[in-house]
C-alpha positions as CSV (number, residue, x, y, z in Angstrom):
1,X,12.6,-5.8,11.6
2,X,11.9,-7.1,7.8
3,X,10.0,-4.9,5.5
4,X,8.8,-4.6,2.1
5,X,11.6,-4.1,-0.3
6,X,9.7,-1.1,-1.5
7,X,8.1,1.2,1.0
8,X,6.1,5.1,0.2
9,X,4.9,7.9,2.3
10,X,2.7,10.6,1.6
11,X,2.8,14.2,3.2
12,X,0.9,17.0,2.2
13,X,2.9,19.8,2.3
14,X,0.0,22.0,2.0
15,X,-1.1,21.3,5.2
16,X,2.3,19.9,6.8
17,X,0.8,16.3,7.5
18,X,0.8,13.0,6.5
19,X,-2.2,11.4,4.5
20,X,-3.9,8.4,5.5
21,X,-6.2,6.8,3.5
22,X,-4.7,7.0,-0.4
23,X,-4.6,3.6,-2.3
24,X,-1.4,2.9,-3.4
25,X,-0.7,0.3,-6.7
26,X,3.0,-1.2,-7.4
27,X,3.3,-2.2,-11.0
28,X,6.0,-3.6,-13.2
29,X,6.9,-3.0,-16.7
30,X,7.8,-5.2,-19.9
31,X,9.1,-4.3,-22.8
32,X,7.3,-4.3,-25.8
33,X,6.8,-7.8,-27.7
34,X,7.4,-6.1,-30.9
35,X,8.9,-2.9,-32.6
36,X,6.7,-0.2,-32.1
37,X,4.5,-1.9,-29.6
38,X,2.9,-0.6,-26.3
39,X,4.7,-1.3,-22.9
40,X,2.7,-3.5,-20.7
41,X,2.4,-2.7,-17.0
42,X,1.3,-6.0,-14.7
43,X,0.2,-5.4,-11.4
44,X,2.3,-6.7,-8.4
45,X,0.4,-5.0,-5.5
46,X,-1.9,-3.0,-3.7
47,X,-2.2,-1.4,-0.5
48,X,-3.1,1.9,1.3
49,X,-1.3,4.5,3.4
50,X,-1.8,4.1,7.2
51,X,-2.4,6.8,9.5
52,X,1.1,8.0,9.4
53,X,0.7,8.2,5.6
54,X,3.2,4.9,5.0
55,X,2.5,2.3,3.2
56,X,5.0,-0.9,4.1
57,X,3.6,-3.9,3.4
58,X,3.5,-3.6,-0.4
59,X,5.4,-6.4,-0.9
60,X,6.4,-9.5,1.1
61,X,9.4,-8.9,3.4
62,X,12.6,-10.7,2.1
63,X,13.4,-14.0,3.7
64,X,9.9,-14.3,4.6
65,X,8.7,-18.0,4.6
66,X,5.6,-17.5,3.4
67,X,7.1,-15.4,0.3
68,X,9.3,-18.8,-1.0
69,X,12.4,-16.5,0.2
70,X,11.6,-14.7,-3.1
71,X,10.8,-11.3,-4.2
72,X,9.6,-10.2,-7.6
73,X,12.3,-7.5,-8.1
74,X,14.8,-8.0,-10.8
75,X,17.9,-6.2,-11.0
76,X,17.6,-3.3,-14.0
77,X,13.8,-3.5,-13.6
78,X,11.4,-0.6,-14.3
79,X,8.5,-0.1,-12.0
80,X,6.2,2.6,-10.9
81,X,4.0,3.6,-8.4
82,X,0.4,4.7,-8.7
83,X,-0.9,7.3,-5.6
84,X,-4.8,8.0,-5.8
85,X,-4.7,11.3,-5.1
86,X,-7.9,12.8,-6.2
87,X,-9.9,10.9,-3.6
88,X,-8.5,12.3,-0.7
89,X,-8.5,16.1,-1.9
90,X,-12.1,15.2,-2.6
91,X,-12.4,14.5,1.0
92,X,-10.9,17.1,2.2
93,X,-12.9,19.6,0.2
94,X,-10.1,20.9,-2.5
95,X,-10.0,20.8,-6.0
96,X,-6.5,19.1,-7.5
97,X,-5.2,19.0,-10.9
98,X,-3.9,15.3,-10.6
99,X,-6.2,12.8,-10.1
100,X,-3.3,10.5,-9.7
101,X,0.7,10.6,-9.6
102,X,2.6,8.1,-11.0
103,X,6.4,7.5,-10.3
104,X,8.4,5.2,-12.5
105,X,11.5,3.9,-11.4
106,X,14.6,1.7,-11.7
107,X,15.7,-1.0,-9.6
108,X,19.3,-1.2,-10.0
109,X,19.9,-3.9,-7.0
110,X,17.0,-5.9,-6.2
111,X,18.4,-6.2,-2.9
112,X,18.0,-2.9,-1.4
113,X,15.5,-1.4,0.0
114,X,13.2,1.7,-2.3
115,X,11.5,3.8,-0.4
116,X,9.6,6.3,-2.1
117,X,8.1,9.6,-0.5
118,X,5.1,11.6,-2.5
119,X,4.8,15.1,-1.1
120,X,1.5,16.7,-2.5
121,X,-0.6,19.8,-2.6
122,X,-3.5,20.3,-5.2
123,X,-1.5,21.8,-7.9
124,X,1.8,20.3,-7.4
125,X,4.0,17.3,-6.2
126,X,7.8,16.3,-6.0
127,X,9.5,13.1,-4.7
128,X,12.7,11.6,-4.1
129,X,14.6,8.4,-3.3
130,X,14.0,8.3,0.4
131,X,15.9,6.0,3.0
C-alpha cells in the first residue's frame, strides 16, 4: 500500500482516544538569506486527522504518477508540523494551555517513511518518531 512519506496521529491521553477533526500543516524550513536573518517556513501541505486521529495523505505517495515520481523531501531537511489543538479542546469543553504544538524535525533519508504521533492533554503533550 503507498503512503505519504510523512504520516501523524493524535491521541489524547486524557481521555485514552484518538482525535478526529484537528487540522494538521506540514511546513519546510530555509535558512536564512543573510547573517542574522529570520528562518522562513513555506508551506507544503495541509490536511486533517480522520476519525482514527491519522492523518496520511499529507503528501503524495512516492512513485505516484500523478506526483512526477517526486517528493519534496530532501535529505538533511528541517521541517515541522503544526497540530491545531485549541479547536478541538474548545469543542470538547476544556480549557488548554497550547493553542497549537509544533514539532520540528530532520529528515535524514528522504526515503523513509516519518511518522509522527502527538499525544495531548490540556496542559501537556509528548511525541516520538513512530513507525
Amino acid at each position: 500500500m503507498s503512503r505519504s512519506p510523512i504520516t501523524c496521529h493524535v491521541l489524547d491521553s486524557s481521555l485514552g482516544k484518538p482525535v478526529a477533526g484537528v487540522e494538521v500543516r506540514l511546513q519546510q524550513c530555509h535558512p536564512p538569506a543573510f547573517d542574522g536573518g529570520p528562518e522562513i517556513w513555506e508551506p507544503l501541505a495541509k490536511g486533517t486527522t480522520n476519525s482514527d486521529g491519522r492523518c496520511v495523505d499529507l503528501l503524495s505517495p512516492r512513485g505516484d504518477n500523478d506526483a512526477g515520481n517526486r517528493t519534496p523531501l530532501k535529505a538533511g531537511g528541517l521541517y515541522k508540523i503544526v497540530f491545531k489543538t485549541k479547536e478541538y479542546f474548545q469543542e470538547t469543553e476544556r480549557l488548554s494551555f497550547y493553542p497549537w504544538v509544533e514539532i520540528p524535525f530532520e529528515v535524514a533519508n528522504p526515503d523513509e517513511h516519518y511518522h509522527i504521533p502527538l499525544l495531548i492533554s490540556p496542559y501537556s503533550y509528548t511525541t516520538y518518531r513512530g513507525s
